[in-house]
N, C-alpha and C positions, 0 to 999 in steps of 0.2 A: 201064585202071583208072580208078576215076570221083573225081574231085576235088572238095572239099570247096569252096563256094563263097568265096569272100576274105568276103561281108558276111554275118553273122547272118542269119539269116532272119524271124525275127521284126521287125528292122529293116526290112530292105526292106517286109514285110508295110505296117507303120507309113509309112512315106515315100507308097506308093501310095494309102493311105485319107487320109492326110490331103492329096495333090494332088486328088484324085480330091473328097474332099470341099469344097475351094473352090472346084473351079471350077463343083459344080454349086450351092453357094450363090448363091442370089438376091438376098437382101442381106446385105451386111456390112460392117463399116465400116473405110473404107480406110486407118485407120491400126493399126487391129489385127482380124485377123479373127476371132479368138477372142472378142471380142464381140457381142453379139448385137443384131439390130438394136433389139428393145425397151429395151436397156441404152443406149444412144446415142441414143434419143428423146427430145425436151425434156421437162418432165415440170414440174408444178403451176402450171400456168396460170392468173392473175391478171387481176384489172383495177381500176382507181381511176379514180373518176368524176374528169375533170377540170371539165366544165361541162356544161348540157346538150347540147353537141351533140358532147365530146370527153371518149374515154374511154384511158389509158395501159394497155395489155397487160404484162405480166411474166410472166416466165418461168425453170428452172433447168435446166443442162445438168451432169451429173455426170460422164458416163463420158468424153468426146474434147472436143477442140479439134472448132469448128464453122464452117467458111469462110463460110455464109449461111442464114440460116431462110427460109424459107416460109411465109406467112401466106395462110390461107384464110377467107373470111367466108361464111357463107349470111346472107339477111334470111328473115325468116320460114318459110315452110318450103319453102324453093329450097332447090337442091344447093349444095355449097359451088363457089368458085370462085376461081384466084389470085386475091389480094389486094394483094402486096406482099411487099417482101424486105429485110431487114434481117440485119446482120453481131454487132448487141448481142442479149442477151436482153431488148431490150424496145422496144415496135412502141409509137405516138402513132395513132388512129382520129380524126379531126379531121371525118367524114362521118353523122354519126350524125344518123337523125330520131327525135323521142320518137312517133311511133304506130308503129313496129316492131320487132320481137326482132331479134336478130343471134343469130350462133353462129358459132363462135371456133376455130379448129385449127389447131398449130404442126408444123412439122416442120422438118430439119436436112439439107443438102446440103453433101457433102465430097465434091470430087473426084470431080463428075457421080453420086454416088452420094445415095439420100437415104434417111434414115433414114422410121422407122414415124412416125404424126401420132403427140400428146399427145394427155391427155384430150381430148375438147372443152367448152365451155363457153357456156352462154347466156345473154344479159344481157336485159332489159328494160327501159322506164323505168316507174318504179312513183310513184304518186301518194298522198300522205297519205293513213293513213284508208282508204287502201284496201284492202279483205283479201287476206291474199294464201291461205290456205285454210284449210278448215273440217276438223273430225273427227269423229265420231261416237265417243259415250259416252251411257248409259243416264245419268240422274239428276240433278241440282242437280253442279254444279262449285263445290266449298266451297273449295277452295284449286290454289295452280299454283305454280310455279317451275323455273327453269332455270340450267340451268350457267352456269357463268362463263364460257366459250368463245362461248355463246349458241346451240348448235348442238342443245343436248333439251331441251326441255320436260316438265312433266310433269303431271298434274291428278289430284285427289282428287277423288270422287265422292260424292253419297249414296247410291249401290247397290252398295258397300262398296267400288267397282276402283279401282286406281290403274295409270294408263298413262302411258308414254313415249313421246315424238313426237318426229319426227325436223322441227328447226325449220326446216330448206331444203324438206323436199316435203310435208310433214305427214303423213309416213306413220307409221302405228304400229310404232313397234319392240316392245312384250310388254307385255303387263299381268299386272296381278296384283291378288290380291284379300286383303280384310280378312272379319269376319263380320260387320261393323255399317258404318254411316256410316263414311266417314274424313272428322277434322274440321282435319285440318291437316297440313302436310307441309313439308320443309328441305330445303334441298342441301346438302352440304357446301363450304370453299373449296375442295378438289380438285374440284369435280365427279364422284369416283366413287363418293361414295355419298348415299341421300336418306334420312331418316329421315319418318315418317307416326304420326298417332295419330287412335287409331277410338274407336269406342262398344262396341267389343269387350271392352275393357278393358286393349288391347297399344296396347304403342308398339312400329316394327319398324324396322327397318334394313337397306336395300335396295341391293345394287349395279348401278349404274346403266349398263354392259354390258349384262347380261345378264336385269335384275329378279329377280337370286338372292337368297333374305333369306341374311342376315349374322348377325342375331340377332335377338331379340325380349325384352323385360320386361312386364311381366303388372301393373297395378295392381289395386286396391280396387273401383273402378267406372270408369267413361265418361272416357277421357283424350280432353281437347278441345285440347290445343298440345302443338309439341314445337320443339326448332331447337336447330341446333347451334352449339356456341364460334364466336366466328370464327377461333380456331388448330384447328380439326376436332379437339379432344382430346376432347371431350364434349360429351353430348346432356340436354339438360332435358327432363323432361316434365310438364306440367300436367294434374292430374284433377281429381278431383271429390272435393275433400277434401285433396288432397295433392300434392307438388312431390316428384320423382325428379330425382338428379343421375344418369346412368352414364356410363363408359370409352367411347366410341364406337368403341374398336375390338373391344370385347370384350362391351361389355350388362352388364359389370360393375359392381355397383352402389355409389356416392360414398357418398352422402346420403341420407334420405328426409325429410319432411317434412311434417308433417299443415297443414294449411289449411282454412279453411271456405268450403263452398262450391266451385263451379267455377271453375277457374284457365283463366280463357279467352286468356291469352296470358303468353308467358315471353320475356326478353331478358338478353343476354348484354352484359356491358360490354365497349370495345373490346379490354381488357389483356386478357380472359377471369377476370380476379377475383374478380367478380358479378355476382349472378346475379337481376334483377329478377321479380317475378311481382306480376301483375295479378289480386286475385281478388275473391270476392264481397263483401267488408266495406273491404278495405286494399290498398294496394300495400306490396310486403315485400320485403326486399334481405338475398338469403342470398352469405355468404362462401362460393365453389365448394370452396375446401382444405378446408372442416371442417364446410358446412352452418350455420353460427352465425349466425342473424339481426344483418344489421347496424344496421337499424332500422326501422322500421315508421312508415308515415301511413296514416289514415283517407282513403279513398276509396269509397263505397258503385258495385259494379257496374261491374267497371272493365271495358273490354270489348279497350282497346289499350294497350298501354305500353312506351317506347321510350328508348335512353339517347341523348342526343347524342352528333354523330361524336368527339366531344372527350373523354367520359366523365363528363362534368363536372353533365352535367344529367341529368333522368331526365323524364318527360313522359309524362303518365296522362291517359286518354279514357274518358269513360263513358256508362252509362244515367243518370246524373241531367243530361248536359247541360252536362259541365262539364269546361274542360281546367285540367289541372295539372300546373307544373313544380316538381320538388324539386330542394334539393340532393343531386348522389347521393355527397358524402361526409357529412355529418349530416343530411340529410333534411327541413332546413328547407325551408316550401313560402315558396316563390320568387314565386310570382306565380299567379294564376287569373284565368279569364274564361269566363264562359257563352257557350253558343249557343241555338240555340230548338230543338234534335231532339238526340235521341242521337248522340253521337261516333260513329264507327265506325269508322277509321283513322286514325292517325298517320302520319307519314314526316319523315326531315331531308333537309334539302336540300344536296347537298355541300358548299353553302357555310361549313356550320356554324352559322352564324348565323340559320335559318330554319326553321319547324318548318309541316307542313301538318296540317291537320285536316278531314276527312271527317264529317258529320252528316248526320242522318237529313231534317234538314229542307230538303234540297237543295243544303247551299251546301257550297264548298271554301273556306278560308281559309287564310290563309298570314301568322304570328305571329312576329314578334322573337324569338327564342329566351331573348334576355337579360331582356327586359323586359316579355314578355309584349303589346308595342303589335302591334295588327293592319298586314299592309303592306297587302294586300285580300282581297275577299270576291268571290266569283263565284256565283251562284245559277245551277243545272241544271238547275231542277225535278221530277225524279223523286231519290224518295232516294239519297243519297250510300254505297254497303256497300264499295269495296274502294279503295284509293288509291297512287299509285307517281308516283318521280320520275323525272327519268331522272339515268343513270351521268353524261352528259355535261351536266348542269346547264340544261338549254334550256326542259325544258316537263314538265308533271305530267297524269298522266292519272288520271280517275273509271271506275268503274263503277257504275253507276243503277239505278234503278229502270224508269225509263220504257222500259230495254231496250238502252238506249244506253253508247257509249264516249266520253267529251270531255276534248278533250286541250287544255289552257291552258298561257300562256306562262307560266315559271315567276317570270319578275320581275314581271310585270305583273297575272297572271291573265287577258288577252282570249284567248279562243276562239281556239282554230286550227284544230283540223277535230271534227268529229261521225262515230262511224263510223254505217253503214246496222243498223239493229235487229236483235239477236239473238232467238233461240229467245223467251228471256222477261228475268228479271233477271240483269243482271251483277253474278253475287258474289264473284270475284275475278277479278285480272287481275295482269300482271306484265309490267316494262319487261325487255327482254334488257338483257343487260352492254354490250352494243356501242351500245343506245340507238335501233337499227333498226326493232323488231317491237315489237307490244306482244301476249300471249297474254293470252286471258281468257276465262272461263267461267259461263253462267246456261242454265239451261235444264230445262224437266222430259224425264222419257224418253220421250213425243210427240213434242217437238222432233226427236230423232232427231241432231242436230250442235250439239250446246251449244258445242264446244272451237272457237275460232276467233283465226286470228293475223293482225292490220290493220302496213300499212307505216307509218311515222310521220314520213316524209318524201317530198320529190320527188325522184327520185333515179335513176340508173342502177344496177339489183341485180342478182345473178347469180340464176336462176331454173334448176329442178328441168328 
């Protein structure tokens, strides 16, 4: 008579697939084999210039204890090859020459066993000034900006597109289009969304994934600015005629506000309180909760206007030639001083204490905030149209006329580098958050690559 086995059969079934399936496993790691060896690979590979000739490696291991890494190097484009071995997640390169790439891959050894490489990674030494790539976009590049992480960029066109670059390879991630010019564009502090305003008569709001609109508001005529709070709660927009408060998460609308004239630039105080606008007769200070002018100064033609990082001041640029600081709690004017061309850009300097000014008749200047005294003047020679400082305080960069990029020390004003000519005029530009890259844009759609991003230092950088 036939007897029933003492073990389940389904168990045994189970015991045989899973011997059966270790030992024909090729890797796996030997303190648990149920993971896999992509899980036990190091994983976000780093590097921090230490000087020119030595760069520190970092790295993170999540899943196992790791007895030793593996370090492999290629120089340019050789195979990789051991390199070194090390027990921390982080390797010291002490051999490095500035005329070649490296290229970087980690891996993890337990118990004769090694895990899969990490990404890999490749570093350069990149020289001021120097570009590191170009894009192609039809039209004039009227405005740019990038996230805060420093990683997209993005440029408004005068062939109504707006597109997304990817700031490590300069690849295009999506564009999108308006039906007219776009004549300015925001980021928000999240970086996930940008806001634009065209000659179509919208202002839009774009997620910056994917370039999905989010929403859209419709003015009067020609909306020429927009930008957002800096708590991302709302978006300003400036027309022609008129000043729009809305909900940035919704397009829903604050305030509205009639103005004469085109409102060529709008700012936000740092609380998010108020809400300055730059327009064809005055500068004008609206209360965001209720829209209620909080006071008004005569300025004819104002083209920039900007609050200090403090709140405290407020500073107007125009077509007659002339900078002005108000008070931006009663609007008493503080101080003025001419230059010989039209203003064209503002900017503060983190220091607080410092304001730049951009003019038509080539020069950059850099003003006491308090007092209106000049610290210096630096002359370009082609006109002065777009202006930025950097995040980390060290230098201010132009875009010209003559076609060029020049970047001055910010205490001093002397020259530090000149990039090689663009397409045609540089009408904006933009320093990243990190203070690395500068993006800027001039060009008609002949040029064929108006959009281009220069390194703004000497430096070891990881490269595409």
């Amino acid at each position: 008579m036939w007897n029933k086995p003492t073990l389940p059969l389904n168990i045994i079934l189970l015991a045989v697939w899973l011997i059966t399936g270790c030992e024909t496993r090729i890797w796996r790691n030997p303190l648990d084999p149920n993971i896999s060896p992509a899980d036990w690979a190091p994983r976000k590979l780093t590097f921090y210039m230490l000087s020119p000739t030595e760069v520190e490696l970092r790295w993170r291991q999540y899943a196992t204890q790791i007895e030793t890494y593996l370090i492999e190097r290629a120089r340019d484009e050789n195979l990789f090859r051991d390199y070194g071995m090390t027990s921390e997640c982080v390797f010291r390169d002490t051999d490095l020459q500035p005329d070649y790439r490296y290229r970087y891959r980690v891996r993890g050894i337990m118990h004769d066993k090694e895990s899969e490489s990490c990404e890999p990674i490749t570093i350069g030494y990149v020289k001021m000034g120097e570009m590191a790539w170009s894009g192609a976009q039809d039209g004039y590049i009227y405005a740019v900006g990038v996230t805060p992480d420093s990683r997209t960029a993005f440029t408004a066109s005068y062939d109504n597109s707006v597109c997304a670059w990817d700031m490590m390879s300069g690849a295009r991630r999506w564009e999108v289009r308006h039906n007219a010019t776009v004549w300015s564009l925001d980021v928000n502090a999240r970086g996930d969304r940008i806001c634009t305003a065209s000659g179509d008569r919208t202002v839009r709001v774009w997620q910056v994934s994917d370039g999905r609109q989010k929403w859209s508001v419709t003015g009067n005529d020609m909306m020429w600015s927009v930008c957002f709070s800096p708590d991302g709660s709302m978006v300003a927009c400036g027309g022609y005629n008129e000043i729009i408060l809305c909900n940035a998460g919704t397009g829903k609308q604050k305030f509205h506000a009639d103005q004469t004239g085109p409102i060529k630039k709008v700012a936000f105080s740092p609380d998010n309180r108020y809400l300055a606008v730059g327009g064809h007769e005055e500068v004008r200070v609206y209360r965001t909760s209720n829209g209620a002018t909080r006071w008004s100064a005569a300025h004819p033609n104002v083209v920039d206007v900007t609050f200090s990082l403090d709140g405290e001041r407020i500073v107007s640029g125009g077509e007659d030639n002339r900078i002005r600081c108000w008070s931006a709690e009663s609007g008493a004017l503080l101080w003025e001083n001419a230059v010989a061309g039209q203003i064209s850009s503002l900017v503060c300097h983190p220091d607080r204490a410092t304001i730049y000014s951009g003019s038509w008749d080539g020069r950059v200047a850099a003003w006491n905030i308090t007092d209106g005294v000049p610290r210096w003047t630096a002359f370009l020679g082609g006109r002065v149209y777009a202006l930025d400082c950097s995040a980390d305080s060290s230098f201010v960069v132009a875009g010209c006329g003559d076609r060029t990029i020049r970047a001055l020390d910010a205490s001093t004003g002397a020259p530090l580098w000149n990039s090689s000519p663009h397409p045609d005029e540089v009408r904006a530009l933009k320093i990243t958050p990190n203070s690395l890259k500068v993006i800027s844009g001039g060009g008609l759609a002949a040029a064929g690559r108006p959009v281009r991003v220069w390194w703004t230092r000497n430096s070891w950088q990881q490269l595409p």
